[in-house]
PLY file of the C-alpha trace (Angstrom):
ply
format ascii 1.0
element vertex 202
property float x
property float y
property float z
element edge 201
property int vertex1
property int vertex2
end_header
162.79 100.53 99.87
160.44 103.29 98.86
159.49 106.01 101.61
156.37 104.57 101.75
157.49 101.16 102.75
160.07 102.91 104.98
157.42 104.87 107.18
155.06 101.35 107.16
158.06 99.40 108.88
158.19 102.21 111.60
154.64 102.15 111.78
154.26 98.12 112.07
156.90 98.58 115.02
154.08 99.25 117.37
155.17 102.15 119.32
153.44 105.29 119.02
156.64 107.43 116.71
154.67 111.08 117.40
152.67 110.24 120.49
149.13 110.11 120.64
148.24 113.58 121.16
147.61 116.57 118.31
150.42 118.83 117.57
150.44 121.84 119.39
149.99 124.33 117.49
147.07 122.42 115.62
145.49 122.52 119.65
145.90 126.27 119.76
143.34 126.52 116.86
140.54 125.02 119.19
138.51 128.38 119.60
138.14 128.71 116.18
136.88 125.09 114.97
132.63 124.74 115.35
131.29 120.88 115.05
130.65 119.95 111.70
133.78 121.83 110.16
135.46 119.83 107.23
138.73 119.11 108.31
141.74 117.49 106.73
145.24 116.09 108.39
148.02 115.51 105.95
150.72 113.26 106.25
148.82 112.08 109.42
150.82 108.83 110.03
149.15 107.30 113.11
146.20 109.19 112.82
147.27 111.71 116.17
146.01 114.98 114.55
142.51 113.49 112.63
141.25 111.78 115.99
141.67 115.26 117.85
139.88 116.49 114.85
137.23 113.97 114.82
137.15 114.60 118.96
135.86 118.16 118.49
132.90 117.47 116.66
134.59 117.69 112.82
134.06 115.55 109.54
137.46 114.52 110.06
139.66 112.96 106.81
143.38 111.70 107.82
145.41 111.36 104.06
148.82 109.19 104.03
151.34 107.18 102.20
151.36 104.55 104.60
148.51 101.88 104.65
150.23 100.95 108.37
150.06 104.18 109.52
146.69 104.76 108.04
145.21 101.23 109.16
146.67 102.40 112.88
145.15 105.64 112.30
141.74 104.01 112.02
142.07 101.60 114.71
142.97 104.57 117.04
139.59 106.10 116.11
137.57 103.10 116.47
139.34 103.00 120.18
138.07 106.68 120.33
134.90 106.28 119.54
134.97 108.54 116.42
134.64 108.03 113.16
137.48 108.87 110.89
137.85 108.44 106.99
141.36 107.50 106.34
142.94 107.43 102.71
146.07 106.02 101.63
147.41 108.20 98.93
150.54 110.22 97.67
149.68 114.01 97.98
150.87 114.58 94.74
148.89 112.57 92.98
145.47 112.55 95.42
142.18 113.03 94.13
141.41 116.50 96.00
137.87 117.79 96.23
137.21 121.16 95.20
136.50 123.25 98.31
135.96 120.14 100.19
137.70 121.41 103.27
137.15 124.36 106.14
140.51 123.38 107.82
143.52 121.46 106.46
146.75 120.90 108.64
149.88 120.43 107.38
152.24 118.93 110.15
155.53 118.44 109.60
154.84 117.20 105.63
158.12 117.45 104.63
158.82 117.18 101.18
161.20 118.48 97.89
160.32 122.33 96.61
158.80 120.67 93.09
156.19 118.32 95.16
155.71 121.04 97.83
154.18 123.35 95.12
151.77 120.71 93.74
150.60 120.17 96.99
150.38 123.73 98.09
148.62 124.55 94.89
146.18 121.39 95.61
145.64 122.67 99.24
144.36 125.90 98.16
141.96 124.02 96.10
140.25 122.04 98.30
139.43 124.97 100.88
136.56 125.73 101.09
135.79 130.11 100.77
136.37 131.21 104.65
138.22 127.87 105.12
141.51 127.97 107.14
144.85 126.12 106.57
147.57 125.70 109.08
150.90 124.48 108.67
154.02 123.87 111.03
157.14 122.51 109.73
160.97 122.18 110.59
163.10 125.12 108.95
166.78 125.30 107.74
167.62 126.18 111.78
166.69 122.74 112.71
170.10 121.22 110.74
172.00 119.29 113.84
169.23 119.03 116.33
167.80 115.77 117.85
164.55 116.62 118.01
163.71 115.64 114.54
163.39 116.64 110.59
164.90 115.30 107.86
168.08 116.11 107.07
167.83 117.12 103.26
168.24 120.82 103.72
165.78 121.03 100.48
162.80 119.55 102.99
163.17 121.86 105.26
161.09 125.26 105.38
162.31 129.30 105.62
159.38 131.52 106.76
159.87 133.21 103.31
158.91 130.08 101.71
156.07 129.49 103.75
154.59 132.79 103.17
155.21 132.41 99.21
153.53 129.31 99.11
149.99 130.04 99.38
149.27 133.18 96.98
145.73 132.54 97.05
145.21 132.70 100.32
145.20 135.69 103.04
148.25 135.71 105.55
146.83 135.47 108.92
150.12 134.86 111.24
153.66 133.39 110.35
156.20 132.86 113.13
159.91 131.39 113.24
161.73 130.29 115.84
162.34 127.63 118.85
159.73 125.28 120.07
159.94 122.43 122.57
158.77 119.31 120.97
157.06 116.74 123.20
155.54 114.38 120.45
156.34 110.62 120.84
160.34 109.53 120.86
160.56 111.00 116.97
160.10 114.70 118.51
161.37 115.29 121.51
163.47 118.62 122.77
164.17 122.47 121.45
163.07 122.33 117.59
163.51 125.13 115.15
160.04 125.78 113.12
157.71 127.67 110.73
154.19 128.05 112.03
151.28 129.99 110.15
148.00 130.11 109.69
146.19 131.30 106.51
142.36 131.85 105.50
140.84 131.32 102.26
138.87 134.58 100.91
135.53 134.42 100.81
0 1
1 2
2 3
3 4
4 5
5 6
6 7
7 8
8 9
9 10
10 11
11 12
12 13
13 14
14 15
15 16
16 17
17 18
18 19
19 20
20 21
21 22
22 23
23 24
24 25
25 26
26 27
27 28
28 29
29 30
30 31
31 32
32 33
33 34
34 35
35 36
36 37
37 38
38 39
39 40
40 41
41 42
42 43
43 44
44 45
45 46
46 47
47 48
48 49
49 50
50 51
51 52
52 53
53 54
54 55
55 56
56 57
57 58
58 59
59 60
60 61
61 62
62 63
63 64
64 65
65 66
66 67
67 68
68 69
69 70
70 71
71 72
72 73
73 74
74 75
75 76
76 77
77 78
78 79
79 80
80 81
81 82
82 83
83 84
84 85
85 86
86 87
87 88
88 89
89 90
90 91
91 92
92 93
93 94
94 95
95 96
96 97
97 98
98 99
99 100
100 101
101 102
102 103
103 104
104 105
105 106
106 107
107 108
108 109
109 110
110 111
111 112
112 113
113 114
114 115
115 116
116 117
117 118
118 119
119 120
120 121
121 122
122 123
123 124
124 125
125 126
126 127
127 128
128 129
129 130
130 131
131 132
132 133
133 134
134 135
135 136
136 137
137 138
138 139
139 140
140 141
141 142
142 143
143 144
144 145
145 146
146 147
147 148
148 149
149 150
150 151
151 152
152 153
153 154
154 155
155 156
156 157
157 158
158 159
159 160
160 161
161 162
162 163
163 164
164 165
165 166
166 167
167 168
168 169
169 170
170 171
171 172
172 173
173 174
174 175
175 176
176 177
177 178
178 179
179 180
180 181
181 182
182 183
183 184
184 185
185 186
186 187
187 188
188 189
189 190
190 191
191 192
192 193
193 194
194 195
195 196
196 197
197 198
198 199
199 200
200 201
């Protein structure tokens, strides 16, 4: 079974795996997102992070491998009353737009160092000049806990690798440690993770 077809039979299960609710660190950006803001969730699954998105007034675009996530992704919207453009696609292989973005979030997008780059180099891409990209992801510290991850060690994140990954973009913050995770039953309790937040020039 491909990973795709593994995440659509978790999806098709019915019950909400990350909750219903944006990540929060993705909240914590609220001040700085105006209406009208190009915004992009990756790896969105059930569509949590590109409602909330869509709920503050942004052009909001939710991008994943699974059509059941995706197709529950939209139906969420539709139950939101906000419109959401949902696209089923492999982020390695995705059609990005050039500078089509102001915001992307990267949410615990876990995947090996060779993809990781091609996506990273996409990202950067598709900002926009001035455009902001946040990411949040489970580091090597996370090995053992319950809270969630994958357990490839090569999935996982070190804050050097997070700040390496997007040369073409200005640093803004980059923190490491413990979170508590209250996201659905699939992230629940202490988690170790990378968060940061980075800027495009311009």
């Amino acid at each position: 079974m491909s990973e795709a077809a593994a995440w659509d039979a978790r999806y098709a299960a019915g019950a909400w795996l990350f909750g219903q609710a944006p990540n929060r660190y993705l909240h914590s950006l609220a001040p700085w997102l105006r209406p009208g803001m190009r915004a992009l969730a990756l790896g969105d699954g059930e569509g949590r992070n590109g409602v909330w998105l869509a709920e503050q007034g942004l052009v909001a675009t939710a991008v994943d491998w699974s059509a059941t996530g995706m197709a529950r992704a939209a139906a969420f919207a539709a139950e939101r009353g906000v419109p959401l453009t949902t696209a089923v696609a492999d982020l390695t292989r995705w059609d990005w737009p050039e500078a089509g973005f102001d915001l992307i979030a990267w949410v615990f997008v876990h995947m090996p160092p060779a993809d990781r780059a091609v996506v990273a180099a996409a990202a950067q891409r598709a900002l926009a000049p001035g455009g902001l990209l946040l990411l949040e992801g489970f580091t090597l510290a996370q090995g053992g806990r319950r809270s969630g991850g994958p357990k490839d060690p090569d999935l996982l994140w070190t804050r050097a690798a997070a700040e390496a990954a997007f040369p073409e973009l200005t640093l803004l913050e980059c923190l490491e440690g413990t979170v508590r995770l209250d996201e659905g039953p699939r992230h629940q309790g202490p988690a170790e993770v990378v968060r940061g937040l980075w800027q495009k020039p311009g």
